[in-house]
C-alpha positions as CSV (number, residue, x, y, z in Angstrom):
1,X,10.6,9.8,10.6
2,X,11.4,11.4,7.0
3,X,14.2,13.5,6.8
4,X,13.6,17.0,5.0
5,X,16.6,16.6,3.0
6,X,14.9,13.5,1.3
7,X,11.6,15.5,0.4
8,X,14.0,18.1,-1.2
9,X,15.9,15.8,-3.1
10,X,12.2,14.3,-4.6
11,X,11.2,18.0,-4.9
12,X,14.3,18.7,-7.1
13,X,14.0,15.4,-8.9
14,X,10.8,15.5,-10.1
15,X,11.5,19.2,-11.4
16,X,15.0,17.8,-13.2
17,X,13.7,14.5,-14.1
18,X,16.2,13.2,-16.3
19,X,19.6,10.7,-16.5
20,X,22.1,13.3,-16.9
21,X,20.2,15.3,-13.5
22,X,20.5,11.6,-11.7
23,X,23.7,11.0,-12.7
24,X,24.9,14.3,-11.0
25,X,22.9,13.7,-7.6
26,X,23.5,10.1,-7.1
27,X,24.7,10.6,-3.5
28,X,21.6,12.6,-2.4
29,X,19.4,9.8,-4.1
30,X,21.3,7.0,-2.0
31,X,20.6,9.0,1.1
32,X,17.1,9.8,0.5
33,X,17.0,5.6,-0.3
34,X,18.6,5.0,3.0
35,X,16.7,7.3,5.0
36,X,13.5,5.9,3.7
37,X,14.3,2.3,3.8
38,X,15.3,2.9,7.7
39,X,11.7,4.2,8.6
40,X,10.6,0.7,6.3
41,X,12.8,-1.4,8.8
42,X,11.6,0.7,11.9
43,X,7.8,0.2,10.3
44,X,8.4,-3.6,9.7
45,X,9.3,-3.9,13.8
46,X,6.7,-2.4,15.0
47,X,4.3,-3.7,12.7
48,X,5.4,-7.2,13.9
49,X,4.2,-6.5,17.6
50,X,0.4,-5.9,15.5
51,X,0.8,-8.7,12.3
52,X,2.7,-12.2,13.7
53,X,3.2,-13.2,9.6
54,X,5.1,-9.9,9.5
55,X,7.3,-10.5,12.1
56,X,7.4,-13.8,10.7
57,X,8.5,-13.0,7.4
58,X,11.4,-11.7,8.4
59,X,11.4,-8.5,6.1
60,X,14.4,-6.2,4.9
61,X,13.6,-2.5,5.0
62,X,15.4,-1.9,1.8
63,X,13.8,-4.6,0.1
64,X,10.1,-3.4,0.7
65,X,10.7,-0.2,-1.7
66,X,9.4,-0.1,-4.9
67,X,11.9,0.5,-7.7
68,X,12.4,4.3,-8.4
69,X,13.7,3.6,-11.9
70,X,10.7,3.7,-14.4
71,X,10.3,1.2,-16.6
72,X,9.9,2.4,-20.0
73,X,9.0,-0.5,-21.5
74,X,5.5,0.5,-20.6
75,X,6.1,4.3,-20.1
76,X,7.1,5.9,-22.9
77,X,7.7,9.6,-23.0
78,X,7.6,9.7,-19.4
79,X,10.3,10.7,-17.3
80,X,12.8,7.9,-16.5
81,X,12.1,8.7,-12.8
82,X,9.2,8.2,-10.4
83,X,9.0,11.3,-8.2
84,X,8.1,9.3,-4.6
85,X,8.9,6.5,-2.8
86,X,6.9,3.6,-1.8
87,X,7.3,1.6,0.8
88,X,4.8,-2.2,0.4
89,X,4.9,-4.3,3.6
90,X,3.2,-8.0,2.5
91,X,4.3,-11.2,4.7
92,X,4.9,-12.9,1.3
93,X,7.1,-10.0,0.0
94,X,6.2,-7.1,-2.3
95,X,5.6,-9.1,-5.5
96,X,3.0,-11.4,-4.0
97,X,-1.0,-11.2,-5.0
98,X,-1.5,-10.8,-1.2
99,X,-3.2,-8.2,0.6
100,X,-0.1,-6.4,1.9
101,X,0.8,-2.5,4.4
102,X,1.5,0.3,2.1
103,X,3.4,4.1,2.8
104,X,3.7,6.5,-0.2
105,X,6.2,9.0,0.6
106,X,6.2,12.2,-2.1
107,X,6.3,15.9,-1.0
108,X,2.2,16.9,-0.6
109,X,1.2,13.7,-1.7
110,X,2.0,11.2,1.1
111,X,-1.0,8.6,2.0
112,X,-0.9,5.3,4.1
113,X,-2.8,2.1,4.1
114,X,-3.6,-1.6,2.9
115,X,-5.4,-4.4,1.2
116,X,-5.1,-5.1,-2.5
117,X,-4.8,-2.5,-5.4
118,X,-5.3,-3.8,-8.9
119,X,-4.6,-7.8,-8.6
120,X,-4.4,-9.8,-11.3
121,X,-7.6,-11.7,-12.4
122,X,-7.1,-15.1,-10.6
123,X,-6.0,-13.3,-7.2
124,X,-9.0,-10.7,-7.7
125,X,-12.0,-14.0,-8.1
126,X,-10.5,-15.5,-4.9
127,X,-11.1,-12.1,-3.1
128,X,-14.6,-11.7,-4.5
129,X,-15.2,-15.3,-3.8
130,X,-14.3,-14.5,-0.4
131,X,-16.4,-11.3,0.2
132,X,-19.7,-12.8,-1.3
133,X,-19.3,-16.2,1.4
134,X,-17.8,-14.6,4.3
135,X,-20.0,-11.1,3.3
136,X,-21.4,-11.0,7.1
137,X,-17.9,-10.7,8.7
138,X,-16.4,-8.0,5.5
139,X,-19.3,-6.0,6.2
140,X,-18.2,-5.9,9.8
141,X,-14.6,-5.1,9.1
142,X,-15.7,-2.1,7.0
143,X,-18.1,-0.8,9.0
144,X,-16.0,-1.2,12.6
145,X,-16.2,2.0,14.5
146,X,-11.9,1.9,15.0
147,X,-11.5,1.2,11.3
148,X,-13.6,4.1,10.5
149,X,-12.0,6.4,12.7
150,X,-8.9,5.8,10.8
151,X,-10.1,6.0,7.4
152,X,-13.1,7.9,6.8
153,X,-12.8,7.4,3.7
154,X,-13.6,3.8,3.7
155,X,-12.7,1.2,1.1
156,X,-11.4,2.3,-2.4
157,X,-10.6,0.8,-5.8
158,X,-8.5,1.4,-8.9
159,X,-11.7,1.3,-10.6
160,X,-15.3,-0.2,-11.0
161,X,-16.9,-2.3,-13.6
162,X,-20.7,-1.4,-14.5
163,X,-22.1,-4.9,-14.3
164,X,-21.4,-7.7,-12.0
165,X,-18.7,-9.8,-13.2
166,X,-19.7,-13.4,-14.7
167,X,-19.7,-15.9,-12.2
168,X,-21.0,-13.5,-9.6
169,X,-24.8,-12.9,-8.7
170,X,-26.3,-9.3,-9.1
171,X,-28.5,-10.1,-6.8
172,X,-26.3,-10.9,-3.6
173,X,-25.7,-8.6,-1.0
174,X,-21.9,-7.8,-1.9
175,X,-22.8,-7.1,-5.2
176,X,-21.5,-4.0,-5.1
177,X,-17.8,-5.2,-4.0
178,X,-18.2,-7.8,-6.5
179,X,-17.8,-4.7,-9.5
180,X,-14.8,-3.4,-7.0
181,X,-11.4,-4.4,-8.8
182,X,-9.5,-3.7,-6.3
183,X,-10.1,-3.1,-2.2
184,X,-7.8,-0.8,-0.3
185,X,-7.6,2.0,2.0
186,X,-6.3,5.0,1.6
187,X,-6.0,8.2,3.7
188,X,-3.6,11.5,3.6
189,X,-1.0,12.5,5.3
190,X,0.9,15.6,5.9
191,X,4.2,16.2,5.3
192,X,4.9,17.6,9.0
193,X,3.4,14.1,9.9
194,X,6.2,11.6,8.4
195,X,9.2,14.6,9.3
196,X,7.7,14.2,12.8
197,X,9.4,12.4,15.6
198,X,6.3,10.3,15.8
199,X,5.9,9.4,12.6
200,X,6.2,5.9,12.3
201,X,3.9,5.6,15.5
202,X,1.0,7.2,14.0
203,X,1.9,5.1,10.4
204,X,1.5,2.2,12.5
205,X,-1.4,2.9,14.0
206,X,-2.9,3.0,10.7
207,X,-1.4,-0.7,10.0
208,X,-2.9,-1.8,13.0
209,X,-6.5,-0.3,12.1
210,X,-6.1,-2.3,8.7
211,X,-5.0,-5.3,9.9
212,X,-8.6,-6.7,10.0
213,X,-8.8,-5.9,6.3
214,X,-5.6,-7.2,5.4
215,X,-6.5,-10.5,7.3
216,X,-9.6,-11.2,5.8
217,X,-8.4,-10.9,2.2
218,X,-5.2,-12.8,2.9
219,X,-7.8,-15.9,3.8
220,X,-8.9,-16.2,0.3
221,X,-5.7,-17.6,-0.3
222,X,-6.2,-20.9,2.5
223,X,-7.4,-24.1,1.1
224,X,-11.1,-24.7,1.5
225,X,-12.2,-26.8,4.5
């Protein structure tokens, strides 16, 4: 579970986003760190008894947050600070192309899932490649009634392209994945639900409802037969 105190100190940070603000409340950003980074290490255990390569991987809950720093090279004129935290659970560690677990924390904005969210271009073919021969199995990963339950949503993406990209026919049956450029999951949750003594229960019962999906893309990655 999320403390309060942590969702306050995001509350008051993304309404005093600045150094100087930081600088003065560096011991309630450690905590809110270590609180969150203790659910990621509580997450990674019980998300080894559902995922072997997790429990494989050998993961440190601290090491599975995203930076909170901003980097301004690419943001300029934002503020220095992102205003959540998020927590990436991937076998082959949070910078890999793989299909990986995912829990954004931020105060009325928390959602939990998995798969891929905007790979780079070679990663991205493999996965289409993927989808388009193994299209009979994806269809019945997305469609499965327990994956449904959980996210009724279904599959999302970053964003869609208006034709089907080169290399991949218009005619095939997962031509509509093919324009995907990105395949996750994605569903809300509310605050009450990560404060609450069960929290990390229910957020693995979402990891285990995407492990199928997280599977099969992770596959594109193994040598041809």
């Amino acid at each position: 579970m999320i403390q309060i105190s942590t969702f306050h100190f995001l509350s008051e940070l993304k309404t005093n986003n600045s150094k100087a603000w930081m600088d003065q409340h560096r011991a309630e950003s450690h905590a809110a760190k270590a609180d969150v980074a203790a659910m990621a290490g509580q997450l990674i255990e019980r998300l080894g008894q559902i995922d072997p390569r997790i429990k494989k991987a050998g993961l440190d809950g601290a090491k599975c947050l995203t930076r909170q720093n901003r980097d301004m090279r690419f943001a300029k004129g934002a503020p220095p600070y992102k205003t959540d935290f998020y927590i990436i659970l991937n076998s082959a560690g949070k910078q890999s192309a793989r299909a990986f677990y995912y829990l954004h924390l931020e105060p009325e904005n928390c959602f939990v899932g998995g798969g891929v969210y905007n790979p780079q271009p070679g990663p991205l073919r493999k996965f289409r490649e993927k989808i388009g021969s193994d299209y009979t199995e994806w269809k019945k990963i997305i469609l499965d009634r327990k994956f449904k339950k959980r996210f009724p949503t279904g599959l999302h993406a970053p964003s869609l392209l208006t034709r089907t990209p080169i290399g991949f026919s218009p005619d095939s049956p997962a031509a509509e994945f093919f324009k995907m450029k990105g395949f996750y999951t994605m569903e809300k949750l509310d605050d009450r639900e990560v404060q609450a003594e069960k929290a990390v229960a229910l957020v693995a019962d979402y990891f285990k409802a995407a492990r199928s999906l997280v599977d099969f893309l992770n596959r594109a990655f193994q040598p041809a037969r």
